[in-house]
C-alpha positions as CSV (number, residue, x, y, z in Angstrom):
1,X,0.0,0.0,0.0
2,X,1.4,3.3,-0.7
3,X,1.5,6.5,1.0
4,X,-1.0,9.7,0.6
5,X,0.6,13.1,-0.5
6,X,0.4,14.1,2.5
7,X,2.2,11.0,4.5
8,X,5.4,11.3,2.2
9,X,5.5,15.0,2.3
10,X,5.7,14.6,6.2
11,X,8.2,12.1,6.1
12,X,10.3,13.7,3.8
13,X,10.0,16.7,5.9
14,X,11.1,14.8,8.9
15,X,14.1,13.1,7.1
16,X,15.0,16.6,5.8
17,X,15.1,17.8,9.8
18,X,17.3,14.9,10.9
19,X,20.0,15.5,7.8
20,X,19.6,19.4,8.8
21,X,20.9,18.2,12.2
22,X,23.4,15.8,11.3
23,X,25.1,18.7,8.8
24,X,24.8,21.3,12.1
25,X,26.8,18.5,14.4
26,X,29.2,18.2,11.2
27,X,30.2,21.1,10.8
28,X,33.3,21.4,12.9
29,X,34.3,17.9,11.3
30,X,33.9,19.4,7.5
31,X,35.6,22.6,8.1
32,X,38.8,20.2,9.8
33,X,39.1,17.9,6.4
34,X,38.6,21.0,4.4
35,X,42.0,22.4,6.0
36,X,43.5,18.9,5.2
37,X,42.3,19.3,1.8
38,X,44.1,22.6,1.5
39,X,47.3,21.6,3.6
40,X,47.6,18.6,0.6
41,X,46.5,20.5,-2.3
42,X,43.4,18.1,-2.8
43,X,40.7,21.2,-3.0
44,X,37.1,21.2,-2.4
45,X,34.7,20.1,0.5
46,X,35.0,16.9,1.7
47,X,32.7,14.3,1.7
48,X,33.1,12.6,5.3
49,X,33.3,8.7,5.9
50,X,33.8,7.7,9.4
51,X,34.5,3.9,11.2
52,X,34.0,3.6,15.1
53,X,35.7,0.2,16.4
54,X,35.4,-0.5,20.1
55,X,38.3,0.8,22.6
56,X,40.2,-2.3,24.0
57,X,40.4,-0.8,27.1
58,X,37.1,-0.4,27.1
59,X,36.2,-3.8,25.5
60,X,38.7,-5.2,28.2
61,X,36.9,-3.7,31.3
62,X,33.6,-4.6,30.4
63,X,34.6,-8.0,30.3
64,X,36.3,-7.7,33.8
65,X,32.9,-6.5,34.9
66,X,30.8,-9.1,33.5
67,X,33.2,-11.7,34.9
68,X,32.9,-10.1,38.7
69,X,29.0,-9.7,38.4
70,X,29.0,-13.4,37.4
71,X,31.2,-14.2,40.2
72,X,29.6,-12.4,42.8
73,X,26.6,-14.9,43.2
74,X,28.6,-18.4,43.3
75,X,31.0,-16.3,45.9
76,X,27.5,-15.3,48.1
77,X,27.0,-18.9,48.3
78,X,30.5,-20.3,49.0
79,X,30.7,-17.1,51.8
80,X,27.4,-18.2,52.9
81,X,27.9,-21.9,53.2
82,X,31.4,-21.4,55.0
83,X,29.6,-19.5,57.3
84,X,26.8,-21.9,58.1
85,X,29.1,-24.6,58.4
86,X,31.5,-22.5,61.5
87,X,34.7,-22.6,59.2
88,X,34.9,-18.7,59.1
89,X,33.2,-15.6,60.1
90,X,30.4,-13.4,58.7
91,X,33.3,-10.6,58.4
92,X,35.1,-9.6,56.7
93,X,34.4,-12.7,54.4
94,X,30.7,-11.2,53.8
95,X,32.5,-8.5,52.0
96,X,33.7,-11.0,49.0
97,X,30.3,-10.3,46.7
98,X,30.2,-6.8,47.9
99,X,33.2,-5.5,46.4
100,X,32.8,-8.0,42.9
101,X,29.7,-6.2,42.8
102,X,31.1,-2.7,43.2
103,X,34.1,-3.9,41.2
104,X,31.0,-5.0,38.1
105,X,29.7,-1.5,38.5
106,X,33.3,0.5,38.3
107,X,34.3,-1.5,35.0
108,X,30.7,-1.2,33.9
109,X,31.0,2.6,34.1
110,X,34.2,3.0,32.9
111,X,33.3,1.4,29.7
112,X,30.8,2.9,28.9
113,X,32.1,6.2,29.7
114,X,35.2,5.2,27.4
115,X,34.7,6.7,23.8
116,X,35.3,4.4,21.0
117,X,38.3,5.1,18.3
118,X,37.1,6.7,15.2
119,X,38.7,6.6,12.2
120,X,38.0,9.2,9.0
121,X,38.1,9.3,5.6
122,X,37.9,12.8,3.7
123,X,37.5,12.0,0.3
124,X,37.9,15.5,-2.3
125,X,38.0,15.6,-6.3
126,X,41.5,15.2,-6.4
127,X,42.4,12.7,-3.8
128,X,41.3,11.3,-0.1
129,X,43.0,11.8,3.5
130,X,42.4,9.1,6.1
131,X,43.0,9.9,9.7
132,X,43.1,7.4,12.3
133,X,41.8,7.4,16.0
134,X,45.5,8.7,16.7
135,X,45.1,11.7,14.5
136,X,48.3,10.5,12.2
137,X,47.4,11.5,8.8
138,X,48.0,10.2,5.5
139,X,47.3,11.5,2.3
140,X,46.9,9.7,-1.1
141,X,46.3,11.4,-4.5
142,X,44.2,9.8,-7.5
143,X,46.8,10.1,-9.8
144,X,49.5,8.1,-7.3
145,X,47.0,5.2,-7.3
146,X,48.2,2.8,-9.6
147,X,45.0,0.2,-9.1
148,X,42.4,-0.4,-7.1
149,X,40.7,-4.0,-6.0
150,X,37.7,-5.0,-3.5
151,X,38.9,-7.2,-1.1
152,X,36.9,-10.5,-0.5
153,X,35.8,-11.9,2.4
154,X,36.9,-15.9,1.7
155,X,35.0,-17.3,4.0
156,X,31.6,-17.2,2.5
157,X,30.6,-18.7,-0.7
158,X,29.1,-15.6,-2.7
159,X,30.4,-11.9,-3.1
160,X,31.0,-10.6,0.5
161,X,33.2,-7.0,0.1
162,X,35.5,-6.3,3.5
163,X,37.5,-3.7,2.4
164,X,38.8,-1.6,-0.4
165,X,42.4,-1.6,-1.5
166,X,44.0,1.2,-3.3
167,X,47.7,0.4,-4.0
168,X,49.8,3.6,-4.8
169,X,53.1,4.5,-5.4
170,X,53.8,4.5,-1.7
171,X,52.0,1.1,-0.3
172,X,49.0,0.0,-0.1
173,X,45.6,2.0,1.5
174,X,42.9,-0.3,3.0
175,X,39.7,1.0,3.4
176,X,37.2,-1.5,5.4
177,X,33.4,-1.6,4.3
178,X,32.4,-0.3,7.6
179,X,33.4,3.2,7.0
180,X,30.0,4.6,7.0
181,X,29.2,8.3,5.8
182,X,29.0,10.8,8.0
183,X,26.4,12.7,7.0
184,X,23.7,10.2,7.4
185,X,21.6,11.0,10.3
186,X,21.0,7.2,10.8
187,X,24.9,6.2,10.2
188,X,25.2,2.8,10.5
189,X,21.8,1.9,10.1
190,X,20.4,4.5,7.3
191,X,21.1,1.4,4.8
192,X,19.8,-1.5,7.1
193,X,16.5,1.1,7.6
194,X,16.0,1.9,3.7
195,X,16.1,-2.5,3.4
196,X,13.7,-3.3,6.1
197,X,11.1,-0.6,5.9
198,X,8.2,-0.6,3.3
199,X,9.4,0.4,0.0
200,X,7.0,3.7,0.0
201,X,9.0,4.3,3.1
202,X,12.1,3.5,2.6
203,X,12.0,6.0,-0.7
204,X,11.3,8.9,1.3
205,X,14.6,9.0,2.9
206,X,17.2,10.6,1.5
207,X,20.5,8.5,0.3
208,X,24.4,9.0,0.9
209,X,26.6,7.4,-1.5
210,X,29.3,5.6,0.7
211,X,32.8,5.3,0.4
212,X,32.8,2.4,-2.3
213,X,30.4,4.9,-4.4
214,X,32.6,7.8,-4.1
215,X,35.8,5.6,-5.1
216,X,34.1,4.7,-8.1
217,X,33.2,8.1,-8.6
218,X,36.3,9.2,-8.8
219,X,37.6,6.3,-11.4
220,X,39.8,4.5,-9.0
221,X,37.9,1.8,-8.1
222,X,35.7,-0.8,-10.9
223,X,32.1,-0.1,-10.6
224,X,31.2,-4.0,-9.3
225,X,33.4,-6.4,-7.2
226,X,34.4,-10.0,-8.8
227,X,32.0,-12.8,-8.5
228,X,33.7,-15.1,-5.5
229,X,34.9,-18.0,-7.1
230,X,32.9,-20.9,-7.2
């Protein structure tokens, strides 16, 4: 069933609000790449690609807190048991769950508190600058790439893109698929929205090329990735 005038013109609306947004938080992000662009001679605004990946610190502590939290109930019942049975004291033996339980909540906190490492892309007309979580920069005109290739996954039996490689005179640039564009309101799941809601829907919202589109865009990269073998 497909949607009245007025239904789309409201949604579109909507969408338009939430990209409106999205371009006010970007701002500060946009003007940074288009000083790279200058500092590197590459020109024009930038369109933005960015990849967050967890912090291992932070991946680290939420495991320790999962762990203690798990703990804290078998070491109740040990504490408890020891008790009932005279072989040690309520205190300070009591205090065992407590302080796995406070020791859960710290880590708990702490990782959640700990942002994850972005990674960008800036992609201009003459060339692209990727900046890692670090900040280190690296630079990479069109005309010092000397091919381009998708990078399979080979695990699965059909055509599963990873990553793009761009190999230039200096080494090889690997791009991974889950660079996302920045200007998408929805990030990360702007393209798993448009494939799960009703097509009527899903055509109202407006659509960011990502970084594979803007690679072939610039003629560095073939338009469709091999079929996987076999």
């Amino acid at each position: 069933m497909g949607l009245s005038e007025q239904q789309e013109h409201e949604l579109r609306a909507a969408y338009e609000r939430r990209v409106a947004g999205r371009r006010a938080v970007m701002k500060p992000t946009v003007a940074h790449g288009e000083q790279l662009g200058r500092a590197h001679d590459l020109g024009g605004v930038p369109a933005v690609y960015v990849d967050e990946q967890p912090d291992p610190v932070a991946t680290g502590l939420g495991a320790a807190g999962l762990l203690q939290l798990l703990a804290a109930p078998a070491a109740a019942a040990t504490v408890l048991g020891a008790v009932q049975r005279g072989e040690i004291g309520p205190f300070p033996a009591a205090g065992l769950p407590v302080v796995l339980l406070a020791g859960a909540v710290v880590c708990g906190v702490r990782s959640w508190r700990t942002a994850p490492r972005r990674s960008w892309v800036h992609v201009f007309p003459a060339g692209l600058v990727l900046q890692d979580h670090r900040g280190a920069v690296r630079a990479t005109r069109w005309s010092d790439v000397v091919g381009a290739e998708y990078v399979l996954d080979p695990d699965v039996p059909h055509t599963s893109v990873t990553a793009y490689r761009l190999r230039t005179r200096a080494g090889d640039v690997v791009l991974p698929v889950t660079y996302v564009n920045a200007h998408d309101p929805y990030e990360r799941a702007g393209g798993l929205l448009r494939s799960v809601l009703p097509r009527a829907v899903a055509a109202t919202m407006p659509g960011f090329p990502t970084l594979g589109d803007a690679l072939v865009a610039a003629d560095v990269l073939p338009a469709h990735p091999p079929a996987a073998d076999g």
